[in-house]
Wavefront OBJ file of the C-alpha trace (Angstrom):
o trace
v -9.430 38.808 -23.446
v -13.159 38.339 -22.070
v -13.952 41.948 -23.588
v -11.766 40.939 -27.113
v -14.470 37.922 -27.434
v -17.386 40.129 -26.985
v -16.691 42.058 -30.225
v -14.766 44.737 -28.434
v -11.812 46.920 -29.720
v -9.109 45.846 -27.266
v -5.834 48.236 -26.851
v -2.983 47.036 -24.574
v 0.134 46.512 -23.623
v 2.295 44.090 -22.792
v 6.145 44.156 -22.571
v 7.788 41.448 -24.932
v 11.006 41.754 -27.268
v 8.878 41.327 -30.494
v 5.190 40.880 -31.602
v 6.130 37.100 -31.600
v 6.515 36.971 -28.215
v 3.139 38.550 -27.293
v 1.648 34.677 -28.256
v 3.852 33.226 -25.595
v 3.618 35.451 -22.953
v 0.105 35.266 -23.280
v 0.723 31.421 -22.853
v 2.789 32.047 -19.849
v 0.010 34.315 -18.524
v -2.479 31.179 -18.574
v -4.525 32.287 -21.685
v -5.624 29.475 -23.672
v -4.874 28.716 -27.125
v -7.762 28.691 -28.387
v -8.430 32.118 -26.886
v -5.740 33.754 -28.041
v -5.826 32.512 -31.840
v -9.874 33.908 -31.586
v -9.057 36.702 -29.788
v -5.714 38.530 -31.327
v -6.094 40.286 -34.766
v -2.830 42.474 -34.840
v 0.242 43.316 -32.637
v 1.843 45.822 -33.190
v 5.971 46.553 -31.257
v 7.645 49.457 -31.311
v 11.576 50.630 -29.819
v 12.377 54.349 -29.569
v 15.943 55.007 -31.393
v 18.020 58.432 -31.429
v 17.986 60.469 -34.823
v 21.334 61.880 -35.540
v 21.569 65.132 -34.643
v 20.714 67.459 -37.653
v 23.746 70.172 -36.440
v 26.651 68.269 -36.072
v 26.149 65.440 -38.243
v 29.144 64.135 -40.311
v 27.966 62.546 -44.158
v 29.907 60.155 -45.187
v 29.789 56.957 -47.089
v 28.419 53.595 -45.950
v 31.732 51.628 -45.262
v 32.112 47.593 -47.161
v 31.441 46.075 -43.675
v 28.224 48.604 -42.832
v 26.901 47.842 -46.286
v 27.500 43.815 -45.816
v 25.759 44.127 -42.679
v 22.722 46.315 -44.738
v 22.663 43.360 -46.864
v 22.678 40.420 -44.592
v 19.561 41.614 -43.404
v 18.133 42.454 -46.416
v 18.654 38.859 -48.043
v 17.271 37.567 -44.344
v 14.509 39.401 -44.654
v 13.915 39.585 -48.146
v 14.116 42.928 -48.706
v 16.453 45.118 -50.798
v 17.567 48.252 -49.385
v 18.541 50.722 -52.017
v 22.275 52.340 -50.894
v 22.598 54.103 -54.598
v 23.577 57.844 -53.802
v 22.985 56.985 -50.047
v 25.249 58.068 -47.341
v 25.155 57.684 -43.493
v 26.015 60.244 -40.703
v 28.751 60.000 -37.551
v 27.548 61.499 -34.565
v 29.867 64.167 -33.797
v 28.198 66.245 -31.143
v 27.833 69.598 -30.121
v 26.135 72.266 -27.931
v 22.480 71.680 -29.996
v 22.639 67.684 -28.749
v 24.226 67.792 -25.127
v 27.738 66.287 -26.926
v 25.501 62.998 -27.936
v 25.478 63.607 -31.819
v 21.568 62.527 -31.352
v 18.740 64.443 -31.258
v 15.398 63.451 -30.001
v 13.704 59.934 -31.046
v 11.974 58.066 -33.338
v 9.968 54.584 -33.333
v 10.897 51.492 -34.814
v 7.552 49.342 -35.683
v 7.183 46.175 -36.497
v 3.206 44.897 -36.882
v 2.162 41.410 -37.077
v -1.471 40.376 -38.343
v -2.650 37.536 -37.046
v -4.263 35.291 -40.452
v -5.773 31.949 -40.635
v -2.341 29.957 -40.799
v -1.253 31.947 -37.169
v -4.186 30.984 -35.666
v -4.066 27.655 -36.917
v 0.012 27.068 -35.444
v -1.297 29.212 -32.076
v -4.514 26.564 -31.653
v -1.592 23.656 -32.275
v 0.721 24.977 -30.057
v 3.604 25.554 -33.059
v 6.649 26.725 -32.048
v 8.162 29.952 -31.676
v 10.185 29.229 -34.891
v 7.113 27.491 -36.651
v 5.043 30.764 -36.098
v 8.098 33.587 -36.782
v 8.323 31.566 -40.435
v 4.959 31.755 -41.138
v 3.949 35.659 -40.318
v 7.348 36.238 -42.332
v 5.948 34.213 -45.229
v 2.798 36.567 -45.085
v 4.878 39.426 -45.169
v 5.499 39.978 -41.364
v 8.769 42.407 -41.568
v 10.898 42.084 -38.152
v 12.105 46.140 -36.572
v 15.296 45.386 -37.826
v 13.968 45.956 -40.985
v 12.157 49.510 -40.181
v 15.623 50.411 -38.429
v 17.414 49.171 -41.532
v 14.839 51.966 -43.959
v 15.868 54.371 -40.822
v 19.585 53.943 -41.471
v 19.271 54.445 -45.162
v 17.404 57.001 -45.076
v 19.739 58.942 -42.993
v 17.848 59.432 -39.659
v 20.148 57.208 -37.276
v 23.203 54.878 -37.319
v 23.834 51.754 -37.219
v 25.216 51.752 -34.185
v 22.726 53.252 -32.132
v 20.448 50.878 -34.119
v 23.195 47.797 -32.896
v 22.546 49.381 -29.294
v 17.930 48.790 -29.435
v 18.780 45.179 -31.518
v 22.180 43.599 -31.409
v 22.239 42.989 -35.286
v 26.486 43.001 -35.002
l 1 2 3 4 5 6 7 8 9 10 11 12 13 14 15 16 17 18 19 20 21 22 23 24 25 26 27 28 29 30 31 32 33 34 35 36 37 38 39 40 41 42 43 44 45 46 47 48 49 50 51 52 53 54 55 56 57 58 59 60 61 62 63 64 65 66 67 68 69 70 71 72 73 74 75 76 77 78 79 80 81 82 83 84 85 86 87 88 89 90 91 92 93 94 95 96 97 98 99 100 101 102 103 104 105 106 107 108 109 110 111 112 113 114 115 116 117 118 119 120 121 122 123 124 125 126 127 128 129 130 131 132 133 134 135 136 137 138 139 140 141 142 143 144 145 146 147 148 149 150 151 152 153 154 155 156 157 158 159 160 161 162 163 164 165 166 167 168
C-alpha cells in the first residue's frame, strides 16, 4: 500500500472469492479506508475452468432448464446471451482427455475499476451489498457472466462451470 501511494504500479495478490471481497479483506488486514479508496484503481479475479475436450465432445442442444438458467443470469446481470444456432457439448471422454471429457483450462475474469462512487462507499464504510450495486451499475460484470459467454460459446459446460460457482 505504502509503495501504491508513492505513485507506484502495484501488482499482487490476494486470495478472495471475487474482486468485491479484495475491499474487505483489505479491511480485515488493518488497511484503512481511506487508504484503500486512494490506493486501489482496479482488481482484477480470475478461476481456471476445464474446456470440453475437442475429441470426444457430444453437440447437442441447450436443454429448457440449461437455457432458463442462461437467462436468469442474464436478466441478473443485465446481459443477453445470444443462444440462436448455439449448442452446448457433453463430456464424453476418451483416450485424448484421460476419460474426463475436458481438456486443459481456461480463465474466467471478472475486473472491477475502482471510480469516484467506490471510493466514496469504501471511505464510508458501505456495505458489501452497497458497493457490489454500485460497480454493477458502472458496468462491473460478475465471472458468472464470462463463464456464461464461455458456455455459449461452446468451450465448457455448465456443469463444470456449476462446479468453480454454484450458479444451480
Amino acid at each position: 500500500m505504502q509503495a501504491g501511494q508513492t505513485g507506484h504500479y502495484v501488482l499482487s495478490t490476494i486470495h478472495t472469492i471475487d474482486c468485491i471481497e479484495v475491499i474487505t479483506r483489505l479491511k480485515k488486514m488493518g488497511i484503512s479506508s481511506y487508504d484503500i479508496a486512494s490506493t486501489l484503481v482496479t482488481v482484477v479475479s480470475q478461476r481456471l475452468i476445464r474446456k470440453i475436450c475437442p475429441k470426444c465432445a457430444i453437440k447437442r442442444e441447450f436443454t429448457d432448464k440449461e437455457i432458463d438458467i442462461i437467462k436468469k443470469i442474464g436478466d441478473k446481470y443485465g446481459c443477453e446471451f445470444d443462444l440462436k444456432d448455439k449448442f452446448t457439448y457433453t463430456a464424453k471422454g476418451c483416450n485424448f482427455c484421460n476419460g474426463t471429457g475436458y481438456y486443459e483450462r481456461i480463465g474466467m475474469f471478472e475486473v472491477l475499476e475502482i471510480n469516484d462512487e467506490l471510493k466514496e462507499l469504501i471511505m464510508t464504510n458501505g456495505t458489501v451489498m452497497e458497493i457490489r450495486d454500485a460497480a454493477l451499475r458502472s458496468g462491473y460484470k460478475p465471472l458468472i457472466v464470462d463463464g456464461i459467454h464461455k458456455v455459449v460459446d461452446g468451450i465448457t459446460t455448465l456443469e463444470e462451470l456449476n462446479k468453480k460457482i454454484i450458479i444451480f
